[in-house]
C-alpha positions as a Markdown table, in Angstrom:
| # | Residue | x | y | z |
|---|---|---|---|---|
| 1 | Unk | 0.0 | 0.0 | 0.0 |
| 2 | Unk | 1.2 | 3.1 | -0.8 |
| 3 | Unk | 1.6 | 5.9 | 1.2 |
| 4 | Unk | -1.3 | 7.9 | 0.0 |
| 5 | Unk | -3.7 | 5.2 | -0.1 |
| 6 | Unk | -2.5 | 4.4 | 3.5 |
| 7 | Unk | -3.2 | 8.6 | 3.9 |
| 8 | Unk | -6.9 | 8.2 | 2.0 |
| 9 | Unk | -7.7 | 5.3 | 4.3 |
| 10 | Unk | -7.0 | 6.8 | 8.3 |
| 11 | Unk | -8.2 | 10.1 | 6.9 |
| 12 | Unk | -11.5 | 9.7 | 8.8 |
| 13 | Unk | -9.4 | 8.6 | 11.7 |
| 14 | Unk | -7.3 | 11.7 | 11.7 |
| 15 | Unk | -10.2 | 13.6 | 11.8 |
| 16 | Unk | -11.7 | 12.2 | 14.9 |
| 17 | Unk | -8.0 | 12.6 | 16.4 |
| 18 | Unk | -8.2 | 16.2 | 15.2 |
| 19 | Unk | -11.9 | 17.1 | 17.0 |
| 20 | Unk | -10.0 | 15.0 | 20.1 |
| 21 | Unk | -7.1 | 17.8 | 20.0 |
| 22 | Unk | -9.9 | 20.9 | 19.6 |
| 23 | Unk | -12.0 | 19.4 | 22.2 |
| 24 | Unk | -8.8 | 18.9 | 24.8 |
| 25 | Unk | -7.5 | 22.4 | 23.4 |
| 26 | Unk | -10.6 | 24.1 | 23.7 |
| 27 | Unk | -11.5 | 22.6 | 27.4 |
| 28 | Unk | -8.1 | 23.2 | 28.8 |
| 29 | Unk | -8.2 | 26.9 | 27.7 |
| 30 | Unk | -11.5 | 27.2 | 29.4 |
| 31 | Unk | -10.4 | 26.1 | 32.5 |
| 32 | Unk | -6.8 | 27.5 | 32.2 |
| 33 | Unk | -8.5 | 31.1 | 31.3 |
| 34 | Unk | -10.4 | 30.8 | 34.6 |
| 35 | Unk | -7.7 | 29.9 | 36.8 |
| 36 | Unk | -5.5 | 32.1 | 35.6 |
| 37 | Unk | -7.7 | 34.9 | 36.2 |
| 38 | Unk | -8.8 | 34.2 | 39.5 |
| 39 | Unk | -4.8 | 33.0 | 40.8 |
| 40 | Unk | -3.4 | 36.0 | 39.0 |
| 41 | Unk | -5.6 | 38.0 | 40.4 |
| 42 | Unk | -5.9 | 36.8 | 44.2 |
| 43 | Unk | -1.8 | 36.4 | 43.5 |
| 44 | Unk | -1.7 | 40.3 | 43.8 |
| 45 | Unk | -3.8 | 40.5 | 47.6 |
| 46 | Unk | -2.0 | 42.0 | 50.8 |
| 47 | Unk | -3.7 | 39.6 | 52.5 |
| 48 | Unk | -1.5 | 36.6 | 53.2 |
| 49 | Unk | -3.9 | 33.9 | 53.7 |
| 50 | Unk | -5.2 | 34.6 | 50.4 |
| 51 | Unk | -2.2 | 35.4 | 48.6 |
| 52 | Unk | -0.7 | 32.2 | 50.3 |
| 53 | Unk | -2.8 | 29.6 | 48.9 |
| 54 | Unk | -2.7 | 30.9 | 45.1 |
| 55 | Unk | 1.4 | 31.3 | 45.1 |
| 56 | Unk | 1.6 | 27.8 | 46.5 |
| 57 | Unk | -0.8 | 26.5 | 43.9 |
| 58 | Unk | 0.8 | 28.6 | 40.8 |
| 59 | Unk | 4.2 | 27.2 | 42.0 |
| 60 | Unk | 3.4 | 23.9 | 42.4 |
| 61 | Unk | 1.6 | 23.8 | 38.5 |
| 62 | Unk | 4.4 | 25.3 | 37.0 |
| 63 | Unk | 7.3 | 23.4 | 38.9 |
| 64 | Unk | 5.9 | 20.3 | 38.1 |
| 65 | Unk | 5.7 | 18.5 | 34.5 |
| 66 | Unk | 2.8 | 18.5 | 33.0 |
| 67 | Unk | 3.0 | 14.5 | 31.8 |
| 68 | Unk | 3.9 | 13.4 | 35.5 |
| 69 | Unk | 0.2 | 15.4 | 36.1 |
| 70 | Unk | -1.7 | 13.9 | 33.6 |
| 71 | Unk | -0.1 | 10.6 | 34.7 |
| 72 | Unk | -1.2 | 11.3 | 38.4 |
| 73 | Unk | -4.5 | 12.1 | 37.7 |
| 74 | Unk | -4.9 | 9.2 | 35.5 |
| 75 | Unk | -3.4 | 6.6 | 36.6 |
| 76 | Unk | -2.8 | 6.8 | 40.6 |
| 77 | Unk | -5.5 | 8.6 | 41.3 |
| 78 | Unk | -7.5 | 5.3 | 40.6 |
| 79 | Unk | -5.7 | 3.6 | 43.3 |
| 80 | Unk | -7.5 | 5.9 | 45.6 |
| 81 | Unk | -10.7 | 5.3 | 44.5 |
| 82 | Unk | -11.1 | 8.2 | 42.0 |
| 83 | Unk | -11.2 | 6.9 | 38.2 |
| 84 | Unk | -11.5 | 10.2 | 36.0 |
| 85 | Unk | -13.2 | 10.1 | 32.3 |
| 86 | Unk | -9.7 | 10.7 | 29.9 |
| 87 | Unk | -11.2 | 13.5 | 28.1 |
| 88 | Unk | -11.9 | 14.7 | 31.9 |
| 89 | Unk | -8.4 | 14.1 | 33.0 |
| 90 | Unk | -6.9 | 15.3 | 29.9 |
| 91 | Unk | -8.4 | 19.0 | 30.5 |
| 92 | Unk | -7.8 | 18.6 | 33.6 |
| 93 | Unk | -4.3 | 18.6 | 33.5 |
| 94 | Unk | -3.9 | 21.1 | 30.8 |
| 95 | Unk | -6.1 | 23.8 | 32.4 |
| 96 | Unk | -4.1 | 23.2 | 35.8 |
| 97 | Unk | -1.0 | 23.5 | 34.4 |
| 98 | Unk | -1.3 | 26.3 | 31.9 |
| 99 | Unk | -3.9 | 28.1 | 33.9 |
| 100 | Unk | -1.0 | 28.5 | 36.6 |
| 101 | Unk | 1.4 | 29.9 | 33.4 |
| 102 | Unk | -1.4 | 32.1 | 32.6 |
| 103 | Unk | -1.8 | 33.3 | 36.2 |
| 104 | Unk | 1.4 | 34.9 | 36.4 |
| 105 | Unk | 0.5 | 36.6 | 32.7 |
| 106 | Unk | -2.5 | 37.8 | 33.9 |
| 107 | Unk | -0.4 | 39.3 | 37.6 |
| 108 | Unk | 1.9 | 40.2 | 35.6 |
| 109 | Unk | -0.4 | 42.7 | 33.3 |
| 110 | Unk | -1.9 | 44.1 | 36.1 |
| 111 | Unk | 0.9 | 45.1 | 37.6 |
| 112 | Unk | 1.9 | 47.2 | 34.6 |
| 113 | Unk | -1.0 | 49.3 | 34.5 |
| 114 | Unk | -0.1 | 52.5 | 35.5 |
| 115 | Unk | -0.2 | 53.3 | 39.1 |
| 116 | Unk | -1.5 | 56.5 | 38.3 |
| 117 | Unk | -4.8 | 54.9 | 36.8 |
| 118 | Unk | -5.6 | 52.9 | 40.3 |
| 119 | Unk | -4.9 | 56.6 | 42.4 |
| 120 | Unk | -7.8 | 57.9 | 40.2 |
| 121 | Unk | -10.0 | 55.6 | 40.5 |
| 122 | Unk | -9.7 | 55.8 | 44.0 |
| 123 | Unk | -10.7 | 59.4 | 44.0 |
| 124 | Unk | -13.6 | 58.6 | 42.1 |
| 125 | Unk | -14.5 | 56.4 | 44.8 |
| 126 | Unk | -14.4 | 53.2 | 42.8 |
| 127 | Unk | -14.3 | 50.1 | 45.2 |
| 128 | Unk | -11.5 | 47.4 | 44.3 |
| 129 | Unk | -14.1 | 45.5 | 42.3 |
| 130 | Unk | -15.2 | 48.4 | 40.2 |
| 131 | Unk | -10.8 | 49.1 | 39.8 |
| 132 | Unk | -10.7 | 45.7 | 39.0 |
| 133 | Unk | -13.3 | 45.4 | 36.5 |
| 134 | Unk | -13.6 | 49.0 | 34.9 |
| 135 | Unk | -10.1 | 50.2 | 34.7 |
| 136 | Unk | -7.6 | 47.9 | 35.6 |
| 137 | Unk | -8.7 | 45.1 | 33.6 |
| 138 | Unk | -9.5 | 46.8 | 30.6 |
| 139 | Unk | -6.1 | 48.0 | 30.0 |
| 140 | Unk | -4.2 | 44.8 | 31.2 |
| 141 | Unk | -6.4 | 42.9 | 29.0 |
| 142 | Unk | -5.0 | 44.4 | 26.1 |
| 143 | Unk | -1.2 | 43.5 | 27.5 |
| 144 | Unk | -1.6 | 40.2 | 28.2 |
| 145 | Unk | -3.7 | 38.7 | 25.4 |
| 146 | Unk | 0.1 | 38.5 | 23.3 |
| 147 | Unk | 1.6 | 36.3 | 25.6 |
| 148 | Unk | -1.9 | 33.9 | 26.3 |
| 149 | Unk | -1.9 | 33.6 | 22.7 |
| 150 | Unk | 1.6 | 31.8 | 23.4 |
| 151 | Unk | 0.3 | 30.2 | 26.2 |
| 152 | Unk | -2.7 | 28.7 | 23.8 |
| 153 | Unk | -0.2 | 27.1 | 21.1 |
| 154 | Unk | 1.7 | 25.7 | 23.7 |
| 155 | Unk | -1.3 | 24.0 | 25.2 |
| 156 | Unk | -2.7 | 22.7 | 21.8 |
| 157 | Unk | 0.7 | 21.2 | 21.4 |
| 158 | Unk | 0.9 | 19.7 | 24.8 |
| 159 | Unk | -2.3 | 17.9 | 23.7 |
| 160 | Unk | -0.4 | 15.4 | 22.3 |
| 161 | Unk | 0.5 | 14.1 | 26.0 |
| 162 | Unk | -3.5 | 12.7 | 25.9 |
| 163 | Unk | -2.3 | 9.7 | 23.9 |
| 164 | Unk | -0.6 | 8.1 | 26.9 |
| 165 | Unk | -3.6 | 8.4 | 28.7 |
| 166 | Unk | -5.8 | 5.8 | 25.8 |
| 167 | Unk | -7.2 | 8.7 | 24.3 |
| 168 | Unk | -7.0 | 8.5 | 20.3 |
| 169 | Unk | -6.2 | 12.4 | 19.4 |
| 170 | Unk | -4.3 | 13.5 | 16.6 |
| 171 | Unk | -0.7 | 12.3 | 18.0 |
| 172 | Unk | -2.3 | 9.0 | 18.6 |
| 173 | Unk | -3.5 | 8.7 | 14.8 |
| 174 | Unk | -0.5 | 9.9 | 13.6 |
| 175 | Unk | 1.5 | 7.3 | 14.8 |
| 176 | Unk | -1.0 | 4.5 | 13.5 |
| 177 | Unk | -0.3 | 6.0 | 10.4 |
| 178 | Unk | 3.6 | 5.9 | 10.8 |
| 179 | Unk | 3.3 | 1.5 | 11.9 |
| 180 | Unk | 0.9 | 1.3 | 9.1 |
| 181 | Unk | 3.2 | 3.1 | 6.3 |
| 182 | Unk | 7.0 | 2.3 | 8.1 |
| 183 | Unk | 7.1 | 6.0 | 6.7 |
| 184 | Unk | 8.4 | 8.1 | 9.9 |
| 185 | Unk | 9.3 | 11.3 | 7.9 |
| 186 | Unk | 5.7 | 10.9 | 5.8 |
| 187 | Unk | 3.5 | 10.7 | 9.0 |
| 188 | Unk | 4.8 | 13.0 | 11.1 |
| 189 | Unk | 4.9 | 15.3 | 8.3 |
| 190 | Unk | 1.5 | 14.9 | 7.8 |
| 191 | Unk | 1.5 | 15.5 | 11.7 |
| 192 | Unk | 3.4 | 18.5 | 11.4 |
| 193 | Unk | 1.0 | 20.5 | 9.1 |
| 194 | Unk | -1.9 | 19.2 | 10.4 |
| 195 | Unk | -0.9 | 21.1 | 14.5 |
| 196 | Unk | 0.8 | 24.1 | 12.4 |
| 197 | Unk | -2.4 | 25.1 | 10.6 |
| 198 | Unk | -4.7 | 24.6 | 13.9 |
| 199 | Unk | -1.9 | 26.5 | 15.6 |
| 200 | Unk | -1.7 | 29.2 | 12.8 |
| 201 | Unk | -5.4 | 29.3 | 12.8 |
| 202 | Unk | -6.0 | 29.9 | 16.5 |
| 203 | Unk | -2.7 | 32.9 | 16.2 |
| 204 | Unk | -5.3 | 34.6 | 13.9 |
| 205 | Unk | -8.2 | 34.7 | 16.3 |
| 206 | Unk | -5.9 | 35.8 | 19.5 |
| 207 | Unk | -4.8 | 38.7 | 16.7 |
| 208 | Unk | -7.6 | 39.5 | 16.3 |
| 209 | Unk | -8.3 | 39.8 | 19.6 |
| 210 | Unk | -5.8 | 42.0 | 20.4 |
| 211 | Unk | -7.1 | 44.2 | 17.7 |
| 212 | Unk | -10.2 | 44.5 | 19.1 |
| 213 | Unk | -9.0 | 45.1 | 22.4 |
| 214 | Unk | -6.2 | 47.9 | 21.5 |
| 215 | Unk | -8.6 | 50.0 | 19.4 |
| 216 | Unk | -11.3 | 50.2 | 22.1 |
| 217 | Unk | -8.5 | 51.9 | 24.4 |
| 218 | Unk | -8.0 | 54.0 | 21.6 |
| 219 | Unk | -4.3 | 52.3 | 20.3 |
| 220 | Unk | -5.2 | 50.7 | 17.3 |
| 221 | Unk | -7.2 | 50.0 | 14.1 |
| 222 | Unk | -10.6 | 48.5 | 14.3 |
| 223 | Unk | -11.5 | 45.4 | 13.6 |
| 224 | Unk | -13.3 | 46.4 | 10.3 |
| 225 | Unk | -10.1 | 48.1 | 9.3 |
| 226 | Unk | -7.9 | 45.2 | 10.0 |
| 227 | Unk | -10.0 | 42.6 | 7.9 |
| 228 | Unk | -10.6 | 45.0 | 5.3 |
| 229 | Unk | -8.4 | 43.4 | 2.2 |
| 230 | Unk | -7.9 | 46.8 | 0.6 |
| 231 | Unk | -6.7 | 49.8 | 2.7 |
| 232 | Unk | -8.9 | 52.5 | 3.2 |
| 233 | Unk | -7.6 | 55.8 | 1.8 |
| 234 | Unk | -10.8 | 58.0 | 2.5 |
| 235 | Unk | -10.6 | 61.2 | 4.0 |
| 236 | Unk | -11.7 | 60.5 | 7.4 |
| 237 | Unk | -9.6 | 57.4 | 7.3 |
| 238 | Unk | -6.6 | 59.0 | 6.9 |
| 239 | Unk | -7.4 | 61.8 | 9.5 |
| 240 | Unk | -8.2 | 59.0 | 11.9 |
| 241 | Unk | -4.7 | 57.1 | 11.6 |
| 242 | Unk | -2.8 | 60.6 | 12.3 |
| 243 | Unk | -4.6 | 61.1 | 15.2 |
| 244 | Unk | -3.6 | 57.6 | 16.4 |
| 245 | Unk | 0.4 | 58.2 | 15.5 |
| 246 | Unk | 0.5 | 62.4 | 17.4 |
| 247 | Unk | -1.8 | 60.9 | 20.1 |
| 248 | Unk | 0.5 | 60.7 | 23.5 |
């Protein structure tokens, strides 16, 4: 059998492994997204016994591999008398551990907003959920979505952990194509483009993002303007983009 006849044949396995990989991709975002907001954010408390618990838990996540996780949850937790789904533990492990990367992103913008910002909306009497939410967040927001964007291609790729664990994602099929080809180089080729176009693909919709976040604080383009295939050269266009480049 030749390679592409061997390629025609697990195509409708490959794509079961691929909705495996989006549905681990998309869970373990969720769940990272959320952890990382509410441990980046706690991470940034005076108060000890809250602060505590969430360095303890971001250190631990990031210190620790993320296969010896997904093994622990998989596999030993079952000798205690816990037996997860795979999907389950597969999101699991990924949100754990890149939600405790994206904690220290998300700290990490926060802290970066100007201090300035925070003193005024003091004045204004704002309580720290109204900073939190109406000014600090909207302009950290902006700074951190580059860097989670990272963060989200690494945790697609880490996916590919999920085979270990008898799940059949796109790793798993990619490899049954390799044993039934003997072609290494063809199948993880095929492997290869397969994770670089989901990755690419993924890149476009955090850029966009970005976009979307940078012009409503007044720093960018609108969304309009950046999918616009032709540039605009009206008038008002033109005015608008030199206001952008003089504004402070």
């Amino acid at each position: 059998m030749s390679n592409l006849d061997a390629l025609t044949e697990a195509l409708p396995r490959i794509g079961e492994g691929i909705l495996i990989t989006l549905e681990l991709t998309a869970g373990g975002a969720v769940l990272a997204f959320v952890l990382a907001l509410t441990l980046g954010t706690t991470a940034r408390v005076r108060n000890l016994a809250i602060r505590g618990p969430a360095r303890i838990l971001i250190e631990f996540f990031r210190g620790t591999s993320l296969l010896v996780q997904i093994f622990w949850l998989f596999y030993v937790l079952p000798l205690l008398g816990y037996q997860l789904d795979p999907v389950f533990c597969g999101i699991l492990a990924l949100g754990l551990n890149y939600g405790a990367y994206g904690a220290e992103v998300v700290r990490g913008a926060l802290n970066s907003v100007p201090k300035a910002q925070t003193e005024a909306a003091v004045a204004l009497g704002f309580g720290p959920w109204q900073r939190l939410r109406r000014v600090l967040f909207p302009q950290a927001w902006a700074l951190m979505i580059p860097p989670l964007a990272n963060l989200l291609v690494h945790l697609l790729k880490g996916t590919a952990v999920a085979s270990y664990i008898t799940l059949q994602d796109l790793t798993f099929e990619i490899e049954k194509l390799r044993d039934s080809t003997g072609d290494t180089l063809f199948a993880f080729g095929i492997g290869l483009l397969i994770y670089f176009v989901i990755a690419y693909l993924l890149s476009l919709g955090m850029n966009l993002l970005e976009a979307r976040a940078k012009h409503k604080l007044g720093r960018g383009p609108s969304l309009r303007e950046v999918l616009r295939l032709a540039p605009d050269t009206s008038l008002d266009a033109v005015a608008g983009s030199a206001r952008r480049k003089v504004a402070p």
